[in-house]
VEXVEXZA-251483 format. One line per 2 residues: number of its first residue (from 1); for each residue x, z, y of N, C-alpha, C. Coordinates in steps of 0.2 Angstrom, whole numbers. Layout:
# residues N
NUM> X:Z:Y:X:Z:Y:X:Z:Y ~ ...
//
This chain:
# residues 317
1> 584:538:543:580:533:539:573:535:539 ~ 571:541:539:564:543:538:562:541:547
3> 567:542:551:560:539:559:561:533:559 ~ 566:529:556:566:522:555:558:519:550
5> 559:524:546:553:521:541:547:521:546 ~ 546:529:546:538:531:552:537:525:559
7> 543:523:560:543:519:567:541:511:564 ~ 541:510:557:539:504:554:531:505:553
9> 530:511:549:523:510:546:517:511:551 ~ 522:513:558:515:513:562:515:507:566
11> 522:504:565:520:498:568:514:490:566 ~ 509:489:570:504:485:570:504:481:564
13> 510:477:568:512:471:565:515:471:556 ~ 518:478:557:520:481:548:513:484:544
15> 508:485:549:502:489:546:497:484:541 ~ 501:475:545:496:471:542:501:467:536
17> 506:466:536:512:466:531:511:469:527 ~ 511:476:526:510:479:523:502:480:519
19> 495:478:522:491:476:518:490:470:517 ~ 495:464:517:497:458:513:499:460:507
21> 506:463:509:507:466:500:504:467:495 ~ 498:472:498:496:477:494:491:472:490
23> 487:470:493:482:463:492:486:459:487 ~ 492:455:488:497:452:484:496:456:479
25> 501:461:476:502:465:472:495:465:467 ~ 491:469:470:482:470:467:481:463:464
27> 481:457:466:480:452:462:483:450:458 ~ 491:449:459:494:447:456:495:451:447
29> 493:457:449:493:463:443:485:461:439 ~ 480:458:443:474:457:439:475:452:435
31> 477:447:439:479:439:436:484:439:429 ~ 489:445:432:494:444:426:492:447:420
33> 489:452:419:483:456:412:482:449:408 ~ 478:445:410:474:437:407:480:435:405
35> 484:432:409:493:430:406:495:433:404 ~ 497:441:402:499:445:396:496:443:390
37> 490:445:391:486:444:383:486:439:380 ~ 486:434:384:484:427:382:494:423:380
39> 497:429:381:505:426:378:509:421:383 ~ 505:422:388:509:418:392:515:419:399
41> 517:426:396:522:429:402:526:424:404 ~ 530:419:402:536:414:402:531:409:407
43> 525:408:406:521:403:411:522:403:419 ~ 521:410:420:521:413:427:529:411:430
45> 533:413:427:540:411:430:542:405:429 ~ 540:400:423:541:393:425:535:388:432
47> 530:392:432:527:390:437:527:393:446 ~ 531:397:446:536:399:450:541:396:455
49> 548:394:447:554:389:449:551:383:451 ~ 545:379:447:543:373:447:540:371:456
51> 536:379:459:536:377:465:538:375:469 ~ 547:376:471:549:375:475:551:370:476
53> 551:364:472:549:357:472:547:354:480 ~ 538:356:478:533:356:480:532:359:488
55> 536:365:489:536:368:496:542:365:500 ~ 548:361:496:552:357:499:548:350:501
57> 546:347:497:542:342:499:536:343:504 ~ 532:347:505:527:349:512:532:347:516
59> 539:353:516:542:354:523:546:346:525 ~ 546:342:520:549:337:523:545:331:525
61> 539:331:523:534:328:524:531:329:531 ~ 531:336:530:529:337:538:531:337:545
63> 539:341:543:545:344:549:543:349:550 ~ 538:354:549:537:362:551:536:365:544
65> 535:372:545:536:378:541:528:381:541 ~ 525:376:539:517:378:539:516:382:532
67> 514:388:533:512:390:525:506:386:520 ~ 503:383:523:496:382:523:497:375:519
69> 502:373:522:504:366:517:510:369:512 ~ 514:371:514:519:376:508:514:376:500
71> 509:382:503:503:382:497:500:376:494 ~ 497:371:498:497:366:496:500:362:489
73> 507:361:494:512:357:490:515:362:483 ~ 514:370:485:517:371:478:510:371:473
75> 505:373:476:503:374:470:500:365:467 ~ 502:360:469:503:352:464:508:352:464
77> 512:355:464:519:355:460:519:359:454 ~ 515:364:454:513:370:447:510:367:444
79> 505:364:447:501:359:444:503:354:438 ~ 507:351:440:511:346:441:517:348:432
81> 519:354:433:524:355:430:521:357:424 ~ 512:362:425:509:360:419:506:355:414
83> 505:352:417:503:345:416:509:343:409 ~ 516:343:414:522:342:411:524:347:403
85> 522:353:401:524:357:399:520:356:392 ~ 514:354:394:507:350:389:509:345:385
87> 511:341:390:512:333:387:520:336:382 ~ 523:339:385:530:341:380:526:343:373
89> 523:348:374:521:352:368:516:346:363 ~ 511:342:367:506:338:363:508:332:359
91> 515:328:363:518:322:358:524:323:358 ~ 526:330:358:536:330:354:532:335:348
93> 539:338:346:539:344:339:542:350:346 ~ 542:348:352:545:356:354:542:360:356
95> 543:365:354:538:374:356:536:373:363 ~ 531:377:364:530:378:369:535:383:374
97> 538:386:370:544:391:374:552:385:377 ~ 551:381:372:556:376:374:555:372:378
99> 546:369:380:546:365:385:544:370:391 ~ 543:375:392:544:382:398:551:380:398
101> 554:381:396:562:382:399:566:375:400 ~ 563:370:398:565:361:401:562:360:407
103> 555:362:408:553:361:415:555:365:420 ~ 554:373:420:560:376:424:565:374:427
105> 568:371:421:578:370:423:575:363:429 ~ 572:358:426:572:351:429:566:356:434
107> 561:355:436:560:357:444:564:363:448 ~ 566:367:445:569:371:450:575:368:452
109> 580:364:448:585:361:449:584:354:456 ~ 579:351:453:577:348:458:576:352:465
111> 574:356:466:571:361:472:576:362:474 ~ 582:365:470:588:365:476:591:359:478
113> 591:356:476:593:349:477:590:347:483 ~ 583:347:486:579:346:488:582:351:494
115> 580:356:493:583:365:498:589:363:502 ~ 593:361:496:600:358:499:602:355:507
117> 597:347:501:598:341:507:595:344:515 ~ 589:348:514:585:352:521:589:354:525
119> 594:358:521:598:363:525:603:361:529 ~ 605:353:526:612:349:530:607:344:531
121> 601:343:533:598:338:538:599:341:546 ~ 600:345:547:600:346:556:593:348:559
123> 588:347:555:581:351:556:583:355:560 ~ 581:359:563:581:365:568:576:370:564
125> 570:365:563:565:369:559:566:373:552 ~ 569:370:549:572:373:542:574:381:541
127> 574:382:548:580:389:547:574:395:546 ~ 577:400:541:572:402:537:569:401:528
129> 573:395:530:567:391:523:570:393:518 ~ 576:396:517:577:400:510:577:405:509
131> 574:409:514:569:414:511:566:413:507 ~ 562:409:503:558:405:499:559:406:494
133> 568:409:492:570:409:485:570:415:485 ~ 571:422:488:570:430:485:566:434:488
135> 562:430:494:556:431:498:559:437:505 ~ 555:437:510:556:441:513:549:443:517
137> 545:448:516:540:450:519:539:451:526 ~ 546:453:529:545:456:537:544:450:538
139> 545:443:536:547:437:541:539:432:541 ~ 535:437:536:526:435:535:522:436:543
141> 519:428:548:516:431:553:509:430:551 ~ 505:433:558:499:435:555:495:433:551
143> 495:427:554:490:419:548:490:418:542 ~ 499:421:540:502:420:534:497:427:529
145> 496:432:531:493:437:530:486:436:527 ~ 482:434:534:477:431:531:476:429:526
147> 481:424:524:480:420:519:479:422:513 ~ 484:426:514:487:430:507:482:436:506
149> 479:437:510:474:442:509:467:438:507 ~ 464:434:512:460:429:507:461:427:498
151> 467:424:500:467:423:493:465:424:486 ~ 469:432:487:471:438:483:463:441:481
153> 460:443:487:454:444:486:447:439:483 ~ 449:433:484:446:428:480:448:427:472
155> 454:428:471:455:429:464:453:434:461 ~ 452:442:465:450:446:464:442:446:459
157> 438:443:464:432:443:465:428:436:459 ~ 433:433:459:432:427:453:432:431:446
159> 440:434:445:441:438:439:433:442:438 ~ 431:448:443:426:449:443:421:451:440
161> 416:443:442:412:439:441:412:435:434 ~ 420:434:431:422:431:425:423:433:420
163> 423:440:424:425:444:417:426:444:410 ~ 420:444:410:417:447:401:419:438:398
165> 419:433:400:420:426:400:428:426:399 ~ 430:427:403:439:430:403:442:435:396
167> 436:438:394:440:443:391:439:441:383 ~ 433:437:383:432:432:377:438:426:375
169> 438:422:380:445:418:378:450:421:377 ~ 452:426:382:459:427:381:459:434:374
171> 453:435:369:457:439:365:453:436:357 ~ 449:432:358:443:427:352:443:421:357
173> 447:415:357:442:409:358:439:404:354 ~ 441:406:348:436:403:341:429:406:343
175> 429:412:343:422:416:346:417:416:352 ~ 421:415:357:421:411:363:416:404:362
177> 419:401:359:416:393:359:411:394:353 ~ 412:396:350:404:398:344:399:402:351
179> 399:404:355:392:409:360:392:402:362 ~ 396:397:365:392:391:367:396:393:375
181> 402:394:375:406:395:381:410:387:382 ~ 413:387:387:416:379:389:423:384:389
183> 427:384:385:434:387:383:438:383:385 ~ 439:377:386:443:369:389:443:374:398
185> 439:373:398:436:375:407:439:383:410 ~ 437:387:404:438:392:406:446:394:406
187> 449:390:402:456:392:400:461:388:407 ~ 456:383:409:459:378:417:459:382:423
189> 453:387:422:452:391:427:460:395:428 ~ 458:399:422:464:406:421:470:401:424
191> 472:397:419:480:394:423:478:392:430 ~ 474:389:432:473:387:440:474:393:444
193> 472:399:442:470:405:445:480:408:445 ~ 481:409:440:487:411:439:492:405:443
195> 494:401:444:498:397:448:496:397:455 ~ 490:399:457:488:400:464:492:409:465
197> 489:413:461:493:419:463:502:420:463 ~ 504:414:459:511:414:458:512:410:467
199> 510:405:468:512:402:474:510:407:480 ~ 505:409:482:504:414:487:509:420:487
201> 512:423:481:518:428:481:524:423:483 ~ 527:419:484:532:416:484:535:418:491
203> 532:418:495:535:420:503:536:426:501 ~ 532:431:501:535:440:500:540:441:494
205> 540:438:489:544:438:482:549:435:481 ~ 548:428:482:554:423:482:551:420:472
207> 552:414:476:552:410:469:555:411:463 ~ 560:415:461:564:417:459:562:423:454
209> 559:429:457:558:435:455:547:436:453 ~ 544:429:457:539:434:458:535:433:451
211> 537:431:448:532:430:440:535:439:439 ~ 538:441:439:540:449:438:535:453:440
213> 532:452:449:525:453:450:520:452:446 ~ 519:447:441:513:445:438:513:449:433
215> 518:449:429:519:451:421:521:458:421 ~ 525:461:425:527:469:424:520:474:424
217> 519:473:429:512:477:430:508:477:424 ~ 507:472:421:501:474:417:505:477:409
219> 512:474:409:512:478:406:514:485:405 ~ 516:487:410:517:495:412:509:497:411
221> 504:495:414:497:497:413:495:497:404 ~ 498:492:401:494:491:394:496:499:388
223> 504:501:394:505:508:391:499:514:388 ~ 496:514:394:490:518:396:485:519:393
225> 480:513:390:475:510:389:475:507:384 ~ 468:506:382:467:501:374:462:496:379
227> 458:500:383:452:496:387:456:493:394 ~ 452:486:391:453:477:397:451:481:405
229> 447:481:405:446:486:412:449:489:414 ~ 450:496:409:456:500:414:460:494:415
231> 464:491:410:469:489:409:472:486:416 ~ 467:479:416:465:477:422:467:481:429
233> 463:485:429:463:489:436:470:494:438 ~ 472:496:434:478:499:432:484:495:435
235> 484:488:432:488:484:433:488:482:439 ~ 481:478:443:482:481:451:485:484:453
237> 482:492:452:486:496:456:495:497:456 ~ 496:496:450:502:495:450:506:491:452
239> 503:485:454:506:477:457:506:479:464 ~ 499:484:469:499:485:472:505:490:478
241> 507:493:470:510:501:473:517:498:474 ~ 519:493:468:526:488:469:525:485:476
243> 522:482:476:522:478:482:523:479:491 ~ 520:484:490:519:491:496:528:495:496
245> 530:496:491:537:501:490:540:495:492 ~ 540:489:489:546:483:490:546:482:497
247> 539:479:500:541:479:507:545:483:511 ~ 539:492:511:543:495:514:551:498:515
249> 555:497:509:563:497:508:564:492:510 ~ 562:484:510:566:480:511:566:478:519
251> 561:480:519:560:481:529:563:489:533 ~ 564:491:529:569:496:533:577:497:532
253> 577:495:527:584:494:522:588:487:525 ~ 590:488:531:596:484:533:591:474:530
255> 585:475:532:581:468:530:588:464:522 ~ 584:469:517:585:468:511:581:462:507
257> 582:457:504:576:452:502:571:456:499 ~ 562:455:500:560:458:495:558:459:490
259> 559:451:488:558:450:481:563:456:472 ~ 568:457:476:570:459:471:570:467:470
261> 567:468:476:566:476:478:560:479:477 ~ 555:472:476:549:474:475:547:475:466
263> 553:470:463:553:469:456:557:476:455 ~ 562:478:457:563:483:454:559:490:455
265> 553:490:460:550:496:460:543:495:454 ~ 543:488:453:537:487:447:542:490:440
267> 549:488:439:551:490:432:551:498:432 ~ 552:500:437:551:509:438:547:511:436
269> 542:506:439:534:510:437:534:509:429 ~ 534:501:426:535:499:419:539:506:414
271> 547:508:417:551:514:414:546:519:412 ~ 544:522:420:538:528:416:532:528:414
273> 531:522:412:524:521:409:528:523:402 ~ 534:516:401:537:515:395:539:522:392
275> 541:527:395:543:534:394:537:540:394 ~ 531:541:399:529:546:401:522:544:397
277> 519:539:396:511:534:393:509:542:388 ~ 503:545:389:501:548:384:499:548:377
279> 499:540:374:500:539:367:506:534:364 ~ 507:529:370:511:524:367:517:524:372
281> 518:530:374:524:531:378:528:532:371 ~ 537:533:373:540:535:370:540:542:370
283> 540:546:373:541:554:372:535:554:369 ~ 530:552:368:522:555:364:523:553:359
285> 528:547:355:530:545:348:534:550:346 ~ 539:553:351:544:557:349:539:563:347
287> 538:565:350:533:573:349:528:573:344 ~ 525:565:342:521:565:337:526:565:331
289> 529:561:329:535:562:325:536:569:324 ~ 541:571:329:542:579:327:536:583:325
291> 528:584:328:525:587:325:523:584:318 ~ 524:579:315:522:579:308:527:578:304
293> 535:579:305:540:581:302:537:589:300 ~ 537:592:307:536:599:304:530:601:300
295> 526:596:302:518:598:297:521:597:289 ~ 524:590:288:526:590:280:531:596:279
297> 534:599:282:541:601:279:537:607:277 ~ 533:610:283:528:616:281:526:614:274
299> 522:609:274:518:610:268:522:608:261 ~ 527:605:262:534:604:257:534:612:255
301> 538:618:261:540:624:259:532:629:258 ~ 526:627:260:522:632:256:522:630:248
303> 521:622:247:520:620:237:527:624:236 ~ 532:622:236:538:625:234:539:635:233
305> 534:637:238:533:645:240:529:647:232 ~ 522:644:233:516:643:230:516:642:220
307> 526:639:222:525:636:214:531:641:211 ~ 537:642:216:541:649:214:534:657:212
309> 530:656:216:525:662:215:522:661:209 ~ 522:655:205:515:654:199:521:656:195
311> 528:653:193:532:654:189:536:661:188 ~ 534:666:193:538:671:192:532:675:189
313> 526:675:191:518:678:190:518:676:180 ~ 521:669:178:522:669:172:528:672:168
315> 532:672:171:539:678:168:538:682:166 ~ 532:687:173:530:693:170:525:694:166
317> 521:688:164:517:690:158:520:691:151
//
């Protein structure tokens, strides 16, 4: 297994796969922070299922397996499903949690339906095309890379640049719009940005798992930190270091999908932030706890020590 590994990681073509991921990863851990804080973990996974709609339609539109139209078409079908999610929540009485899980069911549903029909058209071109539902990274060629490398680092650098702007809406935008900010605008931005990082993960992740990418990272990072910066950065890294594990086992592991390999090396990292986090881990509550059980008991048995001492000091008088 280990000259299997060694005989991947040197190879070229794995060298640039594997800094696709990393780059996927890195953004998609930037992007998801803004979508954590702002409540919208459930967003990323219904805009997700809703793409595949949208990348079935390219491929039929077109007859070939262009990513470049893929992205295209998912992300106006994300689009598309926002738009849908809005209009539910602005003229019914239903929650926004309830119109996330009606547009889910209804585009992903259609998608397979769609997926379906492709599969028994007799395309030749198709073969592969459902990988799209748990990703497979080995099967990313070079162009694809590119892409996902541009992308990523375009979202990077917009985040960036937005920061302090980003960090206002998503935690005051009553405050926000009193400094004289466009919060309508900047909030179109975040969801644009965020459904662009959801569809460029869909090839390496699969539709199905990669909101898992968005949202785990940052919360394993929010373990760590109080500050949006680290936070931020943190959760890169850790969308990163997911992204990179996922590939590498599922390209050496008997071409395992890597969407799910890549999620479960994100919940890993999530467990020991969850357990190991210096304040708001679990063992550091546990430890804090045990140490002020023992500070009260102490100061319980010195009053107690202190009040047998006055009462016996007055027997003897």
């Amino acid at each position: 297994m280990l000259a299997n590994l060694i005989s991947w990681i040197t190879d070229p073509n794995m060298q640039w796969i594997l800094a696709g991921s990393l780059l996927l990863g890195l953004g998609s851990g930037v992007i998801g922070s803004f979508a954590f804080l702002r409540k919208q973990s459930l967003l990323g996974d219904a805009l997700a299922h809703a793409a595949l709609p949208g990348i079935c339609i390219a491929f039929m539109l077109s007859g070939v397996k262009s990513v470049g139209l893929f992205i295209i078409g998912a992300i106006l079908s994300g689009m598309l499903a926002t738009f849908g999610i809005s209009a539910i929540t602005r003229y019914s009485r239903i929650k926004q949690d309830a119109a996330l899980g009606i547009v889910l069911s209804v585009f992903f549903g259609i998608g397979i339906i769609m997926l379906t029909k492709i599969q028994h058209s007799g395309n030749g071109n198709q073969s592969g095309l459902d990988k799209y539902m748990f990703g497979q990274a080995a099967s990313m060629m070079l162009s694809d890379v590119y892409m996902m490398g541009a992308v990523s680092l375009l979202l990077i650098l917009i985040c960036t640049l937005l920061f302090k702007e980003f960090k206002l809406v998503s935690f005051d935008p009553g405050f926000a719009r009193g400094m004289g900010m466009n919060v309508a605008f900047l909030e179109q931005v975040l969801l644009f940005m965020t459904v662009v990082a959801v569809v460029i993960g869909i090839q390496a992740v699969g539709v199905v798992l990669v909101a898992a990418l968005l949202i785990t990272p940052a919360v394993a990072a929010r373990y760590w930190t109080d500050a949006l910066g680290l936070m931020v950065l943190l959760a890169g890294l850790f969308g990163a270091l997911s992204g990179v594990t996922g590939t590498l086992i599922s390209s050496t592991l008997s071409n395992l999908p890597t969407g799910p390999v890549t999620v479960l090396a994100a919940t890993s990292l999530f467990l020991v932030s969850a357990l190991f986090a210096p304040n708001r881990g679990l063992l550091a509550k546990w430890v804090r706890h045990w140490r002020n059980r023992s500070e009260v008991r102490q100061h319980v048995e010195g009053a107690v020590i202190r009040q047998n001492a006055g009462t016996v000091e007055r027997g003897a008088e």
